[in-house]
Gaussian input, Z-matrix of N, CA and C with variables (Angstrom, degrees):
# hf/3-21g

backbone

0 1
 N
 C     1     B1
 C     2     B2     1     A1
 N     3     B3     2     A2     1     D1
 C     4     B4     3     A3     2     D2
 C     5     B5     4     A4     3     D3
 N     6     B6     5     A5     4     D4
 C     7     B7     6     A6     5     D5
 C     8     B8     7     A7     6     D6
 N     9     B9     8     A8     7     D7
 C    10    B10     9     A9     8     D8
 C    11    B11    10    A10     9     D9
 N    12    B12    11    A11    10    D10
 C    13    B13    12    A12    11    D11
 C    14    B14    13    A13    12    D12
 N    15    B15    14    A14    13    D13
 C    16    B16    15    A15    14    D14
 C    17    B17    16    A16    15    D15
 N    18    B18    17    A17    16    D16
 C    19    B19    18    A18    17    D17
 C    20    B20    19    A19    18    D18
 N    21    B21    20    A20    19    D19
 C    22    B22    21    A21    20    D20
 C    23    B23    22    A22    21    D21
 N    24    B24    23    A23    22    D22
 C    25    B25    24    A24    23    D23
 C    26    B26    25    A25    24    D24
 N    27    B27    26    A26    25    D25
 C    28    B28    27    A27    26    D26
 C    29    B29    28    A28    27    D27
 N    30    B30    29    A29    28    D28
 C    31    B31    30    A30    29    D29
 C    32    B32    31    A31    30    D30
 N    33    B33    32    A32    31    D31
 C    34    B34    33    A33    32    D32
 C    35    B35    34    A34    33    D33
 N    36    B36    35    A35    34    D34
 C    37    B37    36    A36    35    D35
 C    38    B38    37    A37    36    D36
 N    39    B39    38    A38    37    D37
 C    40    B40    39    A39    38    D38
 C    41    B41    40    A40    39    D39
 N    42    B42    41    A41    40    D40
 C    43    B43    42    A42    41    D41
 C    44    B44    43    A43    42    D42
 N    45    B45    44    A44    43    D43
 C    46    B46    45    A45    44    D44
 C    47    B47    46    A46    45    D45
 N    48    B48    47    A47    46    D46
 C    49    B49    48    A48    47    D47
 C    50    B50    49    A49    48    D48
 N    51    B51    50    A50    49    D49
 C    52    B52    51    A51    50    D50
 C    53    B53    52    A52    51    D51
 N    54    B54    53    A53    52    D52
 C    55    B55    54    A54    53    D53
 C    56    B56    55    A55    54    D54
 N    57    B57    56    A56    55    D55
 C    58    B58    57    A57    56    D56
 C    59    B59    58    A58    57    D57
 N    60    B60    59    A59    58    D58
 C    61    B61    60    A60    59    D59
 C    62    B62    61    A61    60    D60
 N    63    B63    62    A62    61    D61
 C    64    B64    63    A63    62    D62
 C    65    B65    64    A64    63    D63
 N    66    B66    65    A65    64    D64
 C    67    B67    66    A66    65    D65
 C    68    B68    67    A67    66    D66
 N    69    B69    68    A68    67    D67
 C    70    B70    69    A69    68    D68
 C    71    B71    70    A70    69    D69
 N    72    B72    71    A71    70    D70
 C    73    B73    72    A72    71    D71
 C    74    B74    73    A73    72    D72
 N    75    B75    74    A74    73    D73
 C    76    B76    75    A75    74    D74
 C    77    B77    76    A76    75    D75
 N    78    B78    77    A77    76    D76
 C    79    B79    78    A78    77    D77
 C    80    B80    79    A79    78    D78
 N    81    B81    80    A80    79    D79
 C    82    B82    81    A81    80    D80
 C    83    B83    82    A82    81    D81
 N    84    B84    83    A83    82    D82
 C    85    B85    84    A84    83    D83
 C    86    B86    85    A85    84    D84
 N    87    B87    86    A86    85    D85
 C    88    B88    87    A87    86    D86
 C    89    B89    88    A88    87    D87
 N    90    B90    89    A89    88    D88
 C    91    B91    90    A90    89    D89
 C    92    B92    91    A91    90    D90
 N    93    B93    92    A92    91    D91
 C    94    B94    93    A93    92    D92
 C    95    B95    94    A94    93    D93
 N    96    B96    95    A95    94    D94
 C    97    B97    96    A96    95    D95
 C    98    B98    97    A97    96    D96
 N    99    B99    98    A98    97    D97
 C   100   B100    99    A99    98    D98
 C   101   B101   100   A100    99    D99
 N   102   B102   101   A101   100   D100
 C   103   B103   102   A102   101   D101
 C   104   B104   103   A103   102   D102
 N   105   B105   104   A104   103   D103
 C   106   B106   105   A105   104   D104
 C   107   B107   106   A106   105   D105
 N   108   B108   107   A107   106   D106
 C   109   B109   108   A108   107   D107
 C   110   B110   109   A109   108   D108
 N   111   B111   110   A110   109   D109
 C   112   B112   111   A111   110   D110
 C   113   B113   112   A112   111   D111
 N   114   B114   113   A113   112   D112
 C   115   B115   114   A114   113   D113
 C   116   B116   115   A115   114   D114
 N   117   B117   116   A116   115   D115
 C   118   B118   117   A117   116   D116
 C   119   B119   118   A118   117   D117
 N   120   B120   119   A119   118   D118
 C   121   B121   120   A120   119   D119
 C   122   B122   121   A121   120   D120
 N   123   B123   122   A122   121   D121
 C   124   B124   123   A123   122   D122
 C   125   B125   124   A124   123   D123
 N   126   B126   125   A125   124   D124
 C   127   B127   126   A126   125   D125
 C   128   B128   127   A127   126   D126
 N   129   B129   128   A128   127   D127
 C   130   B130   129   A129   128   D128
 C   131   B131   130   A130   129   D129
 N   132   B132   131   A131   130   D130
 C   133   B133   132   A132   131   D131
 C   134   B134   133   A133   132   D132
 N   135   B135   134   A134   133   D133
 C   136   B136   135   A135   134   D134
 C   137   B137   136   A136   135   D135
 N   138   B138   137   A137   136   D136
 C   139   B139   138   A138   137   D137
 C   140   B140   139   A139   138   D138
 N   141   B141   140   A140   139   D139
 C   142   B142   141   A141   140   D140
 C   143   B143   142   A142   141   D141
 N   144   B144   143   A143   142   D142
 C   145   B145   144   A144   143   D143
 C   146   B146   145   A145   144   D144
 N   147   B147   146   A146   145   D145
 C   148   B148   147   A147   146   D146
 C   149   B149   148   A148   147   D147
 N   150   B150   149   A149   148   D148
 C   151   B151   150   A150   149   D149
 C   152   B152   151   A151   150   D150
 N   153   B153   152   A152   151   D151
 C   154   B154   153   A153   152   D152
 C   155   B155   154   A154   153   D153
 N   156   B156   155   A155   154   D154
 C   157   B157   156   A156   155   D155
 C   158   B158   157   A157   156   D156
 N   159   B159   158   A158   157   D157
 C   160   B160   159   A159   158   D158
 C   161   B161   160   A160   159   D159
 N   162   B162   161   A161   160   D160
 C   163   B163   162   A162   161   D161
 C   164   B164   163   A163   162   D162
 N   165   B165   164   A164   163   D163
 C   166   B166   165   A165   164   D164
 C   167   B167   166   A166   165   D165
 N   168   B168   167   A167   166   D166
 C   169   B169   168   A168   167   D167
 C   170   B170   169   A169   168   D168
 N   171   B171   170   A170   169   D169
 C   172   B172   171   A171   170   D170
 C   173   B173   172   A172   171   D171
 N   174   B174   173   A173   172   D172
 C   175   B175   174   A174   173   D173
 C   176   B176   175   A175   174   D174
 N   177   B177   176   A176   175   D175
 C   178   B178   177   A177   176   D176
 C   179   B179   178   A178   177   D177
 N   180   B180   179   A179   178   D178
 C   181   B181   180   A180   179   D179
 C   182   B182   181   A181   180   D180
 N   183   B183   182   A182   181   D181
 C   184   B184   183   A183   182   D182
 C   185   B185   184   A184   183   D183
 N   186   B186   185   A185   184   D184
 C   187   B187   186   A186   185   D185
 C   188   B188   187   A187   186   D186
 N   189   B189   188   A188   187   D187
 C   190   B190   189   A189   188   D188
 C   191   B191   190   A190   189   D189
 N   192   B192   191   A191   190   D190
 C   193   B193   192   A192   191   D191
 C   194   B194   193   A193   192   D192
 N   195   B195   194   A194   193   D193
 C   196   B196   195   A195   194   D194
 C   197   B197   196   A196   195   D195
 N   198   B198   197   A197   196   D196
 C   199   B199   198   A198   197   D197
 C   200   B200   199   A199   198   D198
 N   201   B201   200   A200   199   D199
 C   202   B202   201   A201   200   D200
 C   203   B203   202   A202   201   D201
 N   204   B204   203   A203   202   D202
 C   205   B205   204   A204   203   D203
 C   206   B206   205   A205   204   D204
 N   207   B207   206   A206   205   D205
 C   208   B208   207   A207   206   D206
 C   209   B209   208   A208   207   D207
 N   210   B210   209   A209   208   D208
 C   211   B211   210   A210   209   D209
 C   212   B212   211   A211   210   D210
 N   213   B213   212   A212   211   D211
 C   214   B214   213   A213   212   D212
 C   215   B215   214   A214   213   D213
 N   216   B216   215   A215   214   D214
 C   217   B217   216   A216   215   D215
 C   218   B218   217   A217   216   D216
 N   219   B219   218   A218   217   D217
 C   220   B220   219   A219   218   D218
 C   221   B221   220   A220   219   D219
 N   222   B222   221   A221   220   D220
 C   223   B223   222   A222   221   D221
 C   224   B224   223   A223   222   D222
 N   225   B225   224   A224   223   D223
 C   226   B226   225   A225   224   D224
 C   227   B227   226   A226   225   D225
 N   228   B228   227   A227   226   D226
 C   229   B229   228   A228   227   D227
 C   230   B230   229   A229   228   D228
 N   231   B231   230   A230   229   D229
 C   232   B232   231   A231   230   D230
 C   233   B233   232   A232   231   D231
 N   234   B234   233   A233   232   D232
 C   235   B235   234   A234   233   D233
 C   236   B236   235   A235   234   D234
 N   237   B237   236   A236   235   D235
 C   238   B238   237   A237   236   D236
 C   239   B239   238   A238   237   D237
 N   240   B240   239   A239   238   D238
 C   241   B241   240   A240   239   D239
 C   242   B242   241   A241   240   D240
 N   243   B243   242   A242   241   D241
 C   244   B244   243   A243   242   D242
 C   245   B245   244   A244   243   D243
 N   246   B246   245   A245   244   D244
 C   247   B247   246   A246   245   D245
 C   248   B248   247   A247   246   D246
 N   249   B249   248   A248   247   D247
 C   250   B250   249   A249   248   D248
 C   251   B251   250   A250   249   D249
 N   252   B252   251   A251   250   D250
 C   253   B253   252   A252   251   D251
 C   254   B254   253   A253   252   D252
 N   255   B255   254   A254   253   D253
 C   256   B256   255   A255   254   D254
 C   257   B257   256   A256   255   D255
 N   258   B258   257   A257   256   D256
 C   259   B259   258   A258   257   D257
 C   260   B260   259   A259   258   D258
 N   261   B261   260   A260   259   D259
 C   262   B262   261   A261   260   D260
 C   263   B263   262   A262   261   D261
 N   264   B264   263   A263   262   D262
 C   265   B265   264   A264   263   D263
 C   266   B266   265   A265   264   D264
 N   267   B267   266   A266   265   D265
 C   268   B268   267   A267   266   D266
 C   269   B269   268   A268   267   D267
 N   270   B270   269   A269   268   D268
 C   271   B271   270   A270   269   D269
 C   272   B272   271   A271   270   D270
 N   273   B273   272   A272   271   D271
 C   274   B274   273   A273   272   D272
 C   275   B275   274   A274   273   D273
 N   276   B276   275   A275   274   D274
 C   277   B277   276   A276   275   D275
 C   278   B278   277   A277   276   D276

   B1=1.4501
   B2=1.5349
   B3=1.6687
   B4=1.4883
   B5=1.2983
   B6=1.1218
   B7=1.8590
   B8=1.3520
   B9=1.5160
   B10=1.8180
   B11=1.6657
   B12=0.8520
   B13=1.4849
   B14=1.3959
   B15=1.5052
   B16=1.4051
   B17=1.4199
   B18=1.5540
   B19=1.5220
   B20=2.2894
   B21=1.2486
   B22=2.0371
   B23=1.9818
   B24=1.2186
   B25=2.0261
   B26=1.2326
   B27=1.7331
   B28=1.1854
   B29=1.3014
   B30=1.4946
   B31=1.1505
   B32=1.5380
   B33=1.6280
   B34=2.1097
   B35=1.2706
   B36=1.7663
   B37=1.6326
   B38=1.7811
   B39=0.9848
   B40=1.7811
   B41=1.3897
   B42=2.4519
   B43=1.1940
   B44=1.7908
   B45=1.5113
   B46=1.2077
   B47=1.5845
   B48=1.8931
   B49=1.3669
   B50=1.1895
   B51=1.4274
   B52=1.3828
   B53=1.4004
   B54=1.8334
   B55=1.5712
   B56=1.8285
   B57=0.9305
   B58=1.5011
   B59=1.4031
   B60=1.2098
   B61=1.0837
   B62=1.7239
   B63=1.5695
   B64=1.6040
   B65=1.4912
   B66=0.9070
   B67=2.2046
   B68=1.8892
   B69=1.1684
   B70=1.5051
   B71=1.2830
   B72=1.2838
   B73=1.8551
   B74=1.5886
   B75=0.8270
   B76=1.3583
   B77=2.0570
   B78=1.0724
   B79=1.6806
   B80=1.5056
   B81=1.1777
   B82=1.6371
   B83=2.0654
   B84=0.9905
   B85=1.5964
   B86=1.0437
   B87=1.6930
   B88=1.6567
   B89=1.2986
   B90=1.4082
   B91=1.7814
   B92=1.1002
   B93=1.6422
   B94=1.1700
   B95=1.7023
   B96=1.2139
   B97=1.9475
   B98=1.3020
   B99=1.0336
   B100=1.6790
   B101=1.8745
   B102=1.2139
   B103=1.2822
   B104=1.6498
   B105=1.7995
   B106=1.2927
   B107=1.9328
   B108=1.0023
   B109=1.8176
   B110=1.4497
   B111=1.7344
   B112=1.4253
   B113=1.0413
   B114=1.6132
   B115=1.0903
   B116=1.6864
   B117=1.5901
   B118=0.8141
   B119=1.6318
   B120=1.0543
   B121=1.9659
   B122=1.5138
   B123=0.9462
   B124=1.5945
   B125=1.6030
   B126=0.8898
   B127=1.6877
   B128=1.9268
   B129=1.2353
   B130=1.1863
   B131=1.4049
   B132=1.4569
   B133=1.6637
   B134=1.0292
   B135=1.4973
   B136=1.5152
   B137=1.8417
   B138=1.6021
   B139=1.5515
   B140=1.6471
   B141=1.2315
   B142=1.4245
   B143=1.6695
   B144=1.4458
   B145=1.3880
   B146=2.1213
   B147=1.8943
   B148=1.5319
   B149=1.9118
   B150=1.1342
   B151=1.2564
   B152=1.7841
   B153=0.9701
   B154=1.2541
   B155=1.2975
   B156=1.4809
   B157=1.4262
   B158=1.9266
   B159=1.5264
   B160=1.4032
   B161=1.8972
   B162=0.9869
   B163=1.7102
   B164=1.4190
   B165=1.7879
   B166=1.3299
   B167=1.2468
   B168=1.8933
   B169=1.5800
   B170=1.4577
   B171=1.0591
   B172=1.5960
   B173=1.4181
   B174=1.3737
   B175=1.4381
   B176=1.5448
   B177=1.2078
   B178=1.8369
   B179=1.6539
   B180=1.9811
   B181=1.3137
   B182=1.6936
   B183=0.8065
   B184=1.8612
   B185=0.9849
   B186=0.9523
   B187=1.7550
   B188=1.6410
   B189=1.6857
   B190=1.6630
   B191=1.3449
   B192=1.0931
   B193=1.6313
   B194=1.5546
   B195=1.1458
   B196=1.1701
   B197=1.4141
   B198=1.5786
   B199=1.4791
   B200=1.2622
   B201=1.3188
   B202=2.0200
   B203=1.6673
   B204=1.0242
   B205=1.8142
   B206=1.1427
   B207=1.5602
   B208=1.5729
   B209=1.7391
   B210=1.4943
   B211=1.6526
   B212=1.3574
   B213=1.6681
   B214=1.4762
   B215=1.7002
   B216=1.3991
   B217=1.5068
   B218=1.7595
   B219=1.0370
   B220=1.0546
   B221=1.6357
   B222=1.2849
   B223=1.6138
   B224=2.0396
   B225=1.1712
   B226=1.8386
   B227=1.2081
   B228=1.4821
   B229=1.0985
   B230=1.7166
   B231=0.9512
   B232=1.5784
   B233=1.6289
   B234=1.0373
   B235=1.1716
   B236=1.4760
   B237=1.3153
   B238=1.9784
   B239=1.7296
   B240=1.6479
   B241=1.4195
   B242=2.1162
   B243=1.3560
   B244=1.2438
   B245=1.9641
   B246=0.9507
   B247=1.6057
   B248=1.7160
   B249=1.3748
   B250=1.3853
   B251=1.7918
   B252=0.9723
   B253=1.9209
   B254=0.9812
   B255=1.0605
   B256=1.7615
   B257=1.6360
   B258=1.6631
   B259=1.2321
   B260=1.7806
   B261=1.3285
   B262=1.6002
   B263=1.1963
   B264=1.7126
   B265=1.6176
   B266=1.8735
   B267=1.4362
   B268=1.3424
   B269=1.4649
   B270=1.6400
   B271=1.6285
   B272=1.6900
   B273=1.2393
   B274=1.1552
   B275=1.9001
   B276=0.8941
   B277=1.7287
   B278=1.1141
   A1=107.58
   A2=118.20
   A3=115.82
   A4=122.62
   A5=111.77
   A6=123.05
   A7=100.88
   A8=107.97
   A9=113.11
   A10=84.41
   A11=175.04
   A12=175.55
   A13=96.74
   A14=120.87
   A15=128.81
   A16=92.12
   A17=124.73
   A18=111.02
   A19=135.06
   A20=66.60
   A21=87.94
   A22=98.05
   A23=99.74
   A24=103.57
   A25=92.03
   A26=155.32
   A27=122.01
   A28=116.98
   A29=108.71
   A30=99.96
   A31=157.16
   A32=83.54
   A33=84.68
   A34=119.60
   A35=116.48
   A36=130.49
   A37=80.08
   A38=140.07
   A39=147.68
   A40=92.63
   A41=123.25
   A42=111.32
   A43=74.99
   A44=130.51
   A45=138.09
   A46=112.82
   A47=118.44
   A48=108.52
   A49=87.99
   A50=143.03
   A51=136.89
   A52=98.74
   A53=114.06
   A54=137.50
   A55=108.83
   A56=117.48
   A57=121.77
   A58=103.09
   A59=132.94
   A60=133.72
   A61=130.00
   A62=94.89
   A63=81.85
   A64=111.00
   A65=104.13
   A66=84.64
   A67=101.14
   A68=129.17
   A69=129.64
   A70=97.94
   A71=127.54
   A72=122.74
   A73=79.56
   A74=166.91
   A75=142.81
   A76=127.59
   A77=73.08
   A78=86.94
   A79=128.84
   A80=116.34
   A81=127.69
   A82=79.29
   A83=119.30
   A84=118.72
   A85=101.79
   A86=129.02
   A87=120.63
   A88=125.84
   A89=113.57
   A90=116.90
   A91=119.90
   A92=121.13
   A93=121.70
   A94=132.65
   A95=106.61
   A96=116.23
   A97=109.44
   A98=127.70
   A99=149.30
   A100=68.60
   A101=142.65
   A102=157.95
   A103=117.58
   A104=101.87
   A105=97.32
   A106=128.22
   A107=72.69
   A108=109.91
   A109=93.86
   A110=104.98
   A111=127.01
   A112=119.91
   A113=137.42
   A114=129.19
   A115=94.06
   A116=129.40
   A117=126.69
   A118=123.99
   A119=110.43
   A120=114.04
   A121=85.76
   A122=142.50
   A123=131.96
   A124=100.23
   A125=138.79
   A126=122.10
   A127=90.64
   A128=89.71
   A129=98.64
   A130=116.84
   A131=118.31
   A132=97.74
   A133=97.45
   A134=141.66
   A135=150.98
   A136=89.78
   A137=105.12
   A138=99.22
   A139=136.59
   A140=113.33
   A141=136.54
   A142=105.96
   A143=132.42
   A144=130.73
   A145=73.84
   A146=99.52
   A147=103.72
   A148=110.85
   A149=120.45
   A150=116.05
   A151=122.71
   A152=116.99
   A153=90.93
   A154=126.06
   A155=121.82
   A156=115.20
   A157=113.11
   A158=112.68
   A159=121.80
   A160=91.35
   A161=114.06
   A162=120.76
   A163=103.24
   A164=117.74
   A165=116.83
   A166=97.42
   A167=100.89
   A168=129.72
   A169=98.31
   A170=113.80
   A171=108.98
   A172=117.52
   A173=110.53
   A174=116.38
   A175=108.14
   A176=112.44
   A177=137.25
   A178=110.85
   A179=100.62
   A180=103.12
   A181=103.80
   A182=136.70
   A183=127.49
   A184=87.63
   A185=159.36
   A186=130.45
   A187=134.39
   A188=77.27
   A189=97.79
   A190=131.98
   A191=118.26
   A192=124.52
   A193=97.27
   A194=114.01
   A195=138.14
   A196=119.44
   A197=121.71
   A198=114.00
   A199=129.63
   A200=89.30
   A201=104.88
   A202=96.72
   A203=116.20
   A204=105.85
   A205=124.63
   A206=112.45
   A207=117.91
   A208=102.94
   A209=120.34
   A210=105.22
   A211=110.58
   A212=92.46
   A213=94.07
   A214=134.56
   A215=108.24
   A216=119.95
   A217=86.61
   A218=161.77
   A219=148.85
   A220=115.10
   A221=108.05
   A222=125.44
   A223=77.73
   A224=109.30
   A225=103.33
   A226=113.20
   A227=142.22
   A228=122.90
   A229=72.48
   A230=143.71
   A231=114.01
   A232=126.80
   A233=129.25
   A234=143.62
   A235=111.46
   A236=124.01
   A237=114.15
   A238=112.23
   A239=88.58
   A240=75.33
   A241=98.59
   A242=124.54
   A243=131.90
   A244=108.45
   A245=115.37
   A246=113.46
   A247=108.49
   A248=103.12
   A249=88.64
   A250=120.50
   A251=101.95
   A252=130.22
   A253=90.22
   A254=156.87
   A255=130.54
   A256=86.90
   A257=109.43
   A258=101.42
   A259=120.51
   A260=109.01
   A261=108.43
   A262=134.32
   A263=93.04
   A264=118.07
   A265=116.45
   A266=125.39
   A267=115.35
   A268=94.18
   A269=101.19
   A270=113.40
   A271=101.16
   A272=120.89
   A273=115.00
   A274=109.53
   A275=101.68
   A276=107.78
   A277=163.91
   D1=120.88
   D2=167.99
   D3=-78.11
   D4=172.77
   D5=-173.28
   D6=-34.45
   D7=-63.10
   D8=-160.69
   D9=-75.03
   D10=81.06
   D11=40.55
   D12=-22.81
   D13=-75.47
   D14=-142.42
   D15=-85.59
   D16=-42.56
   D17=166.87
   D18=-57.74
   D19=-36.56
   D20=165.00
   D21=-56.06
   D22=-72.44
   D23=-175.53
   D24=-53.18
   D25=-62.54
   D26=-156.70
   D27=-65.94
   D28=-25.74
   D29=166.41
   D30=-86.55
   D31=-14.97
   D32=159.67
   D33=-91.02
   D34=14.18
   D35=-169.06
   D36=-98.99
   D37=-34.82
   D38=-165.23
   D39=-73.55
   D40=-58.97
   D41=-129.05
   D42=-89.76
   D43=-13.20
   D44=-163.10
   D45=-79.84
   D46=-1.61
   D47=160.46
   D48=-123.62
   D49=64.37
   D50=149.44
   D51=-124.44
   D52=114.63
   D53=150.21
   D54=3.53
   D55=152.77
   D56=162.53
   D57=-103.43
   D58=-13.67
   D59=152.27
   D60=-52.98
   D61=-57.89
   D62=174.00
   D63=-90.15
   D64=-9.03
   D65=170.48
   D66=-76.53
   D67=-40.74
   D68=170.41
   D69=-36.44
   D70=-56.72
   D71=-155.51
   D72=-81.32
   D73=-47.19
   D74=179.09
   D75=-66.05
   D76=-22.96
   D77=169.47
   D78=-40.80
   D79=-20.89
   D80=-149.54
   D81=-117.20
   D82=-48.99
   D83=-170.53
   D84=-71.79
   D85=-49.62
   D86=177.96
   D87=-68.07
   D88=-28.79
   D89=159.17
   D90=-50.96
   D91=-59.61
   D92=159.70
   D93=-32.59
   D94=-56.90
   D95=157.22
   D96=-47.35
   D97=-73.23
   D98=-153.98
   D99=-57.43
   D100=-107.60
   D101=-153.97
   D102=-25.22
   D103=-32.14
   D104=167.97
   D105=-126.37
   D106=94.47
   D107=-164.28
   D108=-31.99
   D109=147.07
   D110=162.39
   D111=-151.89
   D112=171.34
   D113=-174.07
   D114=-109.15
   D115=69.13
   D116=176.82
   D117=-148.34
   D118=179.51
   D119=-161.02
   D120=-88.81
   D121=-37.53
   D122=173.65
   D123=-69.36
   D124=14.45
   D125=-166.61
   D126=-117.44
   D127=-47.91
   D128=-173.09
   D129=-78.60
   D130=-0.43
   D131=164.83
   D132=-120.51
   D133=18.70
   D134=141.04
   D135=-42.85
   D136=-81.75
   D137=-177.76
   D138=-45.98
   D139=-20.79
   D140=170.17
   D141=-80.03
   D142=-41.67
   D143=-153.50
   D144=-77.26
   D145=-60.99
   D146=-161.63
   D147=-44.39
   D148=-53.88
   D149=168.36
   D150=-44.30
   D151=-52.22
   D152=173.80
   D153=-84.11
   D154=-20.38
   D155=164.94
   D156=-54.44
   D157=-26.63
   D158=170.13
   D159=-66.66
   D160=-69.79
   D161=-163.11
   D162=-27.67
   D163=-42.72
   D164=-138.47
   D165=-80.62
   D166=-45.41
   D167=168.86
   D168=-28.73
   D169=-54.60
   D170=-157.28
   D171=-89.46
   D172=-39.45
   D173=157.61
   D174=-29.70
   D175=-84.05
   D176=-170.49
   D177=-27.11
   D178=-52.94
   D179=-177.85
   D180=-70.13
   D181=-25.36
   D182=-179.68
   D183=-97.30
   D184=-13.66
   D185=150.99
   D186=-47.89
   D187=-57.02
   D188=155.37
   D189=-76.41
   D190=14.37
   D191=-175.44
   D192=-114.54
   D193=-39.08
   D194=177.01
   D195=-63.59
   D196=-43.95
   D197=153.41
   D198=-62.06
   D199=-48.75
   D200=-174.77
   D201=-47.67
   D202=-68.85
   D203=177.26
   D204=-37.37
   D205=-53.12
   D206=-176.56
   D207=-61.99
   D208=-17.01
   D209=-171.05
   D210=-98.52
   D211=-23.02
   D212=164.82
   D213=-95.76
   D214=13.10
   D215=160.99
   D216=-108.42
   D217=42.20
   D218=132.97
   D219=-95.32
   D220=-36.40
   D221=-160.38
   D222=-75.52
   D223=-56.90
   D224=-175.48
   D225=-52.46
   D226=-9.65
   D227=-147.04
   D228=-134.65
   D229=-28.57
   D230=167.62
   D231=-86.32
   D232=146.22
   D233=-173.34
   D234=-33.42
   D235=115.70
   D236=153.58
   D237=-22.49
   D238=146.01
   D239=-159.37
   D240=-97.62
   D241=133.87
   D242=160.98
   D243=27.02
   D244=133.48
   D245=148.04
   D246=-163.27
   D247=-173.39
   D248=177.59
   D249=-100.35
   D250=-7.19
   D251=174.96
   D252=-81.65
   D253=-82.48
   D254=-130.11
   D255=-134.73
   D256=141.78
   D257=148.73
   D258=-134.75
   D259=155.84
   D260=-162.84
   D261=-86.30
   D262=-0.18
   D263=168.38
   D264=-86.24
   D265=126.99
   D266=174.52
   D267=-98.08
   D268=159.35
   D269=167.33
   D270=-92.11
   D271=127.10
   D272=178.71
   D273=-125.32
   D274=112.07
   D275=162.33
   D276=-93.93

């Protein structure tokens, strides 16, 4: 792994214990920046802060899309659960 490698991992290991919550409450102020363009070093990490607060956004939702399936191909693949009305075993002879 080169420099810009090992500097990239410290840094999504940094954006990776920050809440999706508090980068969201910032979301609405960096759009706003990002939206009104400059030719300047504050403009441009307006667009850098907004992307990864988008990244994290986006990360989070396929994470979570990503469980919900896995619990719900798990929940199919185990048995209905017990009652006294129906049962899911046949007697066969």
């Amino acid at each position: 792994m080169n420099s810009i490698e090992k500097s990239l991992d410290k840094i999504a290991d940094i954006i990776l214990h920050i809440d999706e919550a508090s980068l969201t409450s910032l979301w609405d102020k960096y759009k706003a920046e990002v939206e009104q363009f400059s030719r300047s070093a504050k403009w441009e990490k307006a667009v850098i802060i907004f992307s990864i607060i988008n990244a994290v956004r986006a990360k989070n939702a396929i994470f979570n899309e990503n469980i919900k399936k896995k619990n719900s191909a798990n929940q199919k693949k185990s048995p209905p659960e017990y009652s006294k009305e129906k049962h899911y075993l046949k007697l066969v002879k």
